[in-house]
C-alpha positions in Angstrom: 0.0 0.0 0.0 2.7 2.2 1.1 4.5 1.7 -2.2 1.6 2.5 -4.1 0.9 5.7 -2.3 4.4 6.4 -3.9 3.9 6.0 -7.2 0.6 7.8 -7.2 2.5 11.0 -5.8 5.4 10.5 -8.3 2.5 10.1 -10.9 1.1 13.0 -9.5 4.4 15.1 -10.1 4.7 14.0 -14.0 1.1 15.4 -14.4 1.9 18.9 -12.8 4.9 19.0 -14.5 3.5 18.1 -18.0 0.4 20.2 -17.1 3.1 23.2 -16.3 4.3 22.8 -20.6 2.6 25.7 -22.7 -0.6 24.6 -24.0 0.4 25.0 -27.8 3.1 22.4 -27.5 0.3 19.9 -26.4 -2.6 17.8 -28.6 -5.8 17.6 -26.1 -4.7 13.9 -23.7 -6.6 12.9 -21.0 -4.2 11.1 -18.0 -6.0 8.3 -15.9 -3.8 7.5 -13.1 -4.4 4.5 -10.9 -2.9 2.7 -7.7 -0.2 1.6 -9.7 -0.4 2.2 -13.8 -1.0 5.5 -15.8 -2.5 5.7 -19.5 -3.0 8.6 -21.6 -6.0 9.2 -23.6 -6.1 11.1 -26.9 -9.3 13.4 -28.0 -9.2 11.1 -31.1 -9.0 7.8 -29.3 -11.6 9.1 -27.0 -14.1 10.3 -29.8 -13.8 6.5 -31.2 -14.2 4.4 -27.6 -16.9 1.9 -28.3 -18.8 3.2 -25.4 -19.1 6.7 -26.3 -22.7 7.7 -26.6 -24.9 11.0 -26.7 -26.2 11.5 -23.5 -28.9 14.9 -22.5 -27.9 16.7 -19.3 -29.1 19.7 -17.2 -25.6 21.5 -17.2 -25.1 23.7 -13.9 -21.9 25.2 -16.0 -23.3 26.3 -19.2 -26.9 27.1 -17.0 -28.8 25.2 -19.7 -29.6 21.7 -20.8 -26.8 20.6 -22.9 -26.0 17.0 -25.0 -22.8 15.5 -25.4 -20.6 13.2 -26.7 -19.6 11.1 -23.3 -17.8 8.1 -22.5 -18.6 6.5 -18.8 -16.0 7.7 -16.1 -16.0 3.8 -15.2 -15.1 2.8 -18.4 -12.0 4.9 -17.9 -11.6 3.5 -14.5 -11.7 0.2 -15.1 -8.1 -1.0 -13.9 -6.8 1.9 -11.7 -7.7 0.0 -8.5 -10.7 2.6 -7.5 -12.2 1.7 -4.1 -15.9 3.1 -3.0 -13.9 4.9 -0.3 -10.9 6.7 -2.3 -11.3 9.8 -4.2 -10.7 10.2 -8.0 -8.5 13.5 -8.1 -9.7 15.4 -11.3 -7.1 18.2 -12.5 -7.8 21.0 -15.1 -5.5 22.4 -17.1 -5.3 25.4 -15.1 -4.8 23.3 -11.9 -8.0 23.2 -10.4 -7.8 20.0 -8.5 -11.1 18.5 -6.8 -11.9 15.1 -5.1 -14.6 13.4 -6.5 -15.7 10.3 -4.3 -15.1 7.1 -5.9 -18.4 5.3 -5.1 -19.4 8.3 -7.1 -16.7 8.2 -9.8 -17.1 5.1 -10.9 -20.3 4.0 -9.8 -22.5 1.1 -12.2 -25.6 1.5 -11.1 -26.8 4.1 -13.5 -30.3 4.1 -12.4 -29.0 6.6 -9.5 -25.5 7.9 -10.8 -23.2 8.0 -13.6 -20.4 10.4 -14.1 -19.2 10.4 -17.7 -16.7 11.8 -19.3 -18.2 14.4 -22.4 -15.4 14.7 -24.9 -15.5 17.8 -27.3 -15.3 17.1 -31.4 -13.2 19.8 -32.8 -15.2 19.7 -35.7 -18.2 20.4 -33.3 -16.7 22.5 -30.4 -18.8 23.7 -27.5 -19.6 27.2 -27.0 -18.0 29.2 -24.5 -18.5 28.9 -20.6 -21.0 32.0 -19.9 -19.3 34.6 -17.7 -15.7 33.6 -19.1 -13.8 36.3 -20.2 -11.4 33.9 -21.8 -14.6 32.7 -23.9 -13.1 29.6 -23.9 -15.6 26.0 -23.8 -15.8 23.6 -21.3 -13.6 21.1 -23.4 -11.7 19.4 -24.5 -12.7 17.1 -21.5 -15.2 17.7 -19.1 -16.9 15.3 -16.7 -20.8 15.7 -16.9 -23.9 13.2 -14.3 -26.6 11.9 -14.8 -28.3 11.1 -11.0 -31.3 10.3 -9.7 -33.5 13.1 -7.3 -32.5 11.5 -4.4 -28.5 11.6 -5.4 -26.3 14.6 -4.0 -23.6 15.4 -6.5 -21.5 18.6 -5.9 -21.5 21.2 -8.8 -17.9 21.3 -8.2 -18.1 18.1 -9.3 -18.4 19.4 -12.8 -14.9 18.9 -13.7 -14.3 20.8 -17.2 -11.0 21.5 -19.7 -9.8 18.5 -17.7 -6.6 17.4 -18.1 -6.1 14.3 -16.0 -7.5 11.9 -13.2 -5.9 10.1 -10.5 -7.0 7.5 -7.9 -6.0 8.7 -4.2 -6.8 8.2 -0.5 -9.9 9.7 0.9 -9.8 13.8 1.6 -9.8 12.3 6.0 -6.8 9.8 5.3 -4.5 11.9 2.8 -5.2 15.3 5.4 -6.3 14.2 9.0 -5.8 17.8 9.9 -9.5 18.1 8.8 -11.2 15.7 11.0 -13.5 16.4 14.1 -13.3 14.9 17.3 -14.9 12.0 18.3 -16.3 13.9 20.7 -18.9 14.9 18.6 -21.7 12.9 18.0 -22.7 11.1 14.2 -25.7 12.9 12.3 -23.9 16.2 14.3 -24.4 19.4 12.0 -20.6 20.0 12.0 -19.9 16.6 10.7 -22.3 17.5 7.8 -20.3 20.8 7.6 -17.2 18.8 6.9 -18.7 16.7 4.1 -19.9 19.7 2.4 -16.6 21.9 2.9 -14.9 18.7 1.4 -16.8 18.4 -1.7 -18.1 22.5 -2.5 -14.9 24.3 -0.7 -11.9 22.3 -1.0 -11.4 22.7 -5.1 -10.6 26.1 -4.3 -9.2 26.3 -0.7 -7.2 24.6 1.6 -7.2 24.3 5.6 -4.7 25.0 7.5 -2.7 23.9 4.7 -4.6 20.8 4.3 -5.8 20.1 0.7 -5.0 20.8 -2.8 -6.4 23.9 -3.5 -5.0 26.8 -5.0 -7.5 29.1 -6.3 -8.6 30.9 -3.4 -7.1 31.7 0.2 -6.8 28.8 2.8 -9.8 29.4 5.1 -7.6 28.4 8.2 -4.5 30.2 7.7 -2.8 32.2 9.0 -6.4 32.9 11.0 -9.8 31.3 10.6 -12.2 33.2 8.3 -14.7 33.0 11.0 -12.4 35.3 13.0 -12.1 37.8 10.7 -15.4 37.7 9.1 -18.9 38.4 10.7 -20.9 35.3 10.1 -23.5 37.1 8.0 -21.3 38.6 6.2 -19.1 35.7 5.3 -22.5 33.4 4.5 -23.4 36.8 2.2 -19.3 36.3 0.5 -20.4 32.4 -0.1 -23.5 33.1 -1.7 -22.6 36.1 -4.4 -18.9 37.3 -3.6 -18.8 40.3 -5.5 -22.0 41.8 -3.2 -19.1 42.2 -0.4 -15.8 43.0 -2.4 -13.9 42.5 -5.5 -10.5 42.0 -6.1 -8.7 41.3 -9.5 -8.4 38.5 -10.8 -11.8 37.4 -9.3 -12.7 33.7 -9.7 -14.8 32.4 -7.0 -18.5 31.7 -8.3 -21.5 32.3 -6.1 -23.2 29.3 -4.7 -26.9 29.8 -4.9 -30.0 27.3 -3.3 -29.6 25.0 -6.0 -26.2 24.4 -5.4 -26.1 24.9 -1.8 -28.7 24.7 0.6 -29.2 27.4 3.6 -28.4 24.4 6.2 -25.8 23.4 4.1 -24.3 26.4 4.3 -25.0 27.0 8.0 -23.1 23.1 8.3 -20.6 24.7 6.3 -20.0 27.7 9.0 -20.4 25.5 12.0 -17.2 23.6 11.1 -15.2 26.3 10.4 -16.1 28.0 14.1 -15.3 24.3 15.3 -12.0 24.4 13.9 -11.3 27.9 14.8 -12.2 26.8 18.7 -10.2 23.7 18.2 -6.9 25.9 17.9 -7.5 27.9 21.0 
């Protein structure tokens, strides 16, 4: 295990490096990293996979219902090792990095989930991303679900102009830093907090160093944003950042209702006042 923890971060290392190459020198790949192999995916190869199908989906990303060429994210899996309880790290060419779940990665029962992987034709490209000044599309690779009602998937989940996928440890064994105490109780609203920070916040931030993200500020360092922030306020920041400032370069998206519910985002809040207690 501890050898194949190895290779996945040296794996992890050629993709940042090869992901750090100017983009002209590259034809669209797609990496798929597992507990011990890596293969690389061409947009070509891809648009020929003999599961590759048209699939309709309601695309929180484009904000309209969109249909794509896609290939199922367990087709791609098959043979990285992928357990229900590891993550499937999906990086875009511009470094976003988020943790998608496995169970939900590469799940087979498509009556309640299936992520797939939409691969854009170049002689059929996508339109741009609305609100992207680069007016740039969501492709060349961009991972797109079909769920059941009852089925939570994160709209950071919407992985687009990926670049490449690799099978990990869960978010609580590769960064213990974010856990809770036993002390408090299963079903507790903080622990909720900390399954919704993982999968809506981490993308973009780290804690306390923990995590992968490097879009946005870490929300634990050098002081908690709950200590620097009135509450109000920083639920008001989540919910449409540029109501409460603006800086350049602004990225962070707002996260409305549909994307984030008002207990989820009070869970949210609740964890991050844990955490901020937990260092006093």
């Amino acid at each position: 295990m501890a050898a194949a923890r190895l290779l996945t971060a040296a794996l992890l290392g050629v993709v940042a490096c090869f992901l750090s190459l100017p983009a002209v020198a590259q034809s669209p790949t797609l990496t798929v990293i597992g507990r011990d192999s890596i293969r690389t995916f061409t947009q070509k190869a891809l648009l020929a996979h003999p599961e590759l199908r048209s699939v309709t989906v309601a695309d929180p990303v484009y904000r309209r219902t969109m249909t794509y060429r896609a290939v199922p994210l367990a087709a791609l899996l098959k043979g990285t090792g992928v357990g229900a309880n590891d993550d499937v790290q999906a990086r875009a060419m511009d470094d976003f990095s988020v943790g998608i779940p496995g169970r939900l990665a590469a799940a087979t029962d498509t009556a309640q989930v299936e992520a797939l992987l939409a691969v854009e034709d170049p002689a059929s490209p996508w339109p741009p991303i609305p609100g992207k000044p680069d007016k740039a599309s969501a492709g060349p690779f961009y991972i797109v679900w079909r769920r059941a009602p009852s089925v939570n998937v994160s709209s950071e989940y919407w992985a687009y102009r990926l670049a490449a996928l690799a099978v990990t440890d869960s978010p609580l064994k590769r960064w213990p830093g974010l856990a809770v105490g036993a002390d408090v109780p299963p079903g507790d609203r903080i622990r909720t907090g900390l399954d919704r920070f993982i999968s809506m916040c981490m993308a973009c931030h780290r804690f306390n160093g923990n995590g992968e993200g490097g879009q946005g500020p870490d929300l634990g360092r050098p002081m908690n944003v709950t200590e620097y922030f009135q509450i109000a306020a920083l639920k008001k920041l989540i919910r449409d950042p540029a109501s409460v400032r603006q800086w350049p370069d602004q990225k962070m998206p707002g996260f409305d209702q549909s994307a984030l519910s008002d207990s989820d985002l009070d869970a949210i809040v609740d964890w991050l006042a844990y955490k901020a207690k937990q260092r006093r």
